[in-house]
C-alpha positions in Angstrom: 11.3 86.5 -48.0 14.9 88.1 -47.5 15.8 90.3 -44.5 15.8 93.8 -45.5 17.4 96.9 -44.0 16.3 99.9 -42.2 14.8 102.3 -44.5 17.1 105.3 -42.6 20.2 103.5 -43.7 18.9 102.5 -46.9 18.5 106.3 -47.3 21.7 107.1 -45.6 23.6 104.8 -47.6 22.0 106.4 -51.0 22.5 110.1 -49.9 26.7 108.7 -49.8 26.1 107.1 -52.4 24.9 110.5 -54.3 27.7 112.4 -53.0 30.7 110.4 -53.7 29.2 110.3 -57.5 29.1 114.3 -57.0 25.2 114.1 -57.3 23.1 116.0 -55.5 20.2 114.5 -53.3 18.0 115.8 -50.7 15.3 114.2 -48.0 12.3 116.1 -48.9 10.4 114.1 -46.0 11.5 112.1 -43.7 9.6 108.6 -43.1 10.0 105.8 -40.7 13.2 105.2 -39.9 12.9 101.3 -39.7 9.9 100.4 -42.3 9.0 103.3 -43.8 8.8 103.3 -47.7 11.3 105.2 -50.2 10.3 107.4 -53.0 12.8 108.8 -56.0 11.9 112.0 -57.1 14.5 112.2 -60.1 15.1 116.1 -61.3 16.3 115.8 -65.0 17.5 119.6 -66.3 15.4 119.5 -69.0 12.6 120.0 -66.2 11.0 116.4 -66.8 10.8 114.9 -63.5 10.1 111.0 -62.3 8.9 109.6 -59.7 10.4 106.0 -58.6 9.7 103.5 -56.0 9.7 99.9 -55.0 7.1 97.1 -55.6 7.0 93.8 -54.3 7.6 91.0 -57.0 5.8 87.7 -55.4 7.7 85.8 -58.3 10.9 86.8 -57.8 10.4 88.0 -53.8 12.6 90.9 -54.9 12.0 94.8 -54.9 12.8 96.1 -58.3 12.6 100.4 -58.5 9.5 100.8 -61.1 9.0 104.2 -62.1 5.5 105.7 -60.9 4.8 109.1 -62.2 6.5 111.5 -64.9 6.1 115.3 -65.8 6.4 118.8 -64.6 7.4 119.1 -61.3 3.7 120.6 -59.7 2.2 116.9 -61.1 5.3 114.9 -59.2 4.5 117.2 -56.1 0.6 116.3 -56.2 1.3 112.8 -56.3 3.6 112.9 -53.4 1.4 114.5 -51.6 -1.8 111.9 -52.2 0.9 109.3 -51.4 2.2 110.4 -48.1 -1.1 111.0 -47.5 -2.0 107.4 -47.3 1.2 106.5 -46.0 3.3 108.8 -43.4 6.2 107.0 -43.0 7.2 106.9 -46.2 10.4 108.9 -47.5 10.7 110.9 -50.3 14.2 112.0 -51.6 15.0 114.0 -54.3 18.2 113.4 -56.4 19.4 115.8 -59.3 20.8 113.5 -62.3 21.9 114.5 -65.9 19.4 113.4 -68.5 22.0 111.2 -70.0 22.6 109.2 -66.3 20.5 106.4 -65.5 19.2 106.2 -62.2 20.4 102.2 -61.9 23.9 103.6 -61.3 23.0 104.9 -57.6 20.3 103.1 -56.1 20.7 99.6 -54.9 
């Protein structure tokens, strides 16, 4: 298993990320600063909106971003809700991309 960074500089370094790229991105909630999980809430202006985060590959012992949820904004709210539900340390930022822009160019 590789060494992983803190989730709060995993989020910091994404939020710089966002704003050198002139993209904006907001901590909706704030998780665990050291293990907490990280959520992508991706606002697209044509009102779709996903709902990314990481699962474990035991194959490849890597982290790829797998996208979750998509729809109207109320059904990506819902299922945030159920999630930090069951888990309360787990972050949930929301970042504003055009619909053109994949979401690969900003997170790690």
């Amino acid at each position: 298993m590789q060494p992983r960074l803190t989730a709060g500089l995993r989020v910091a370094a994404l939020l710089r990320r966002c704003d050198l790229a002139g993209r904006a991105a907001y901590v909706i909630h704030r998780g665990d600063d050291t293990a907490g999980a990280i959520a992508l809430s991706v606002v697209r202006p044509s009102g779709r909106v996903e709902l990314w985060s990481q699962e474990y590959d035991f194959d490849s012992d890597q982290r790829p971003w797998v996208l979750q949820a998509e729809g109207a904004s109320r059904e990506i709210d819902a299922t945030v809700t159920r999630r930090r539900a069951a888990d309360p340390d787990l972050w949930v930022i929301e970042l504003e991309l055009p619909d053109a822009q994949p979401l690969a160019e900003l997170i790690d």
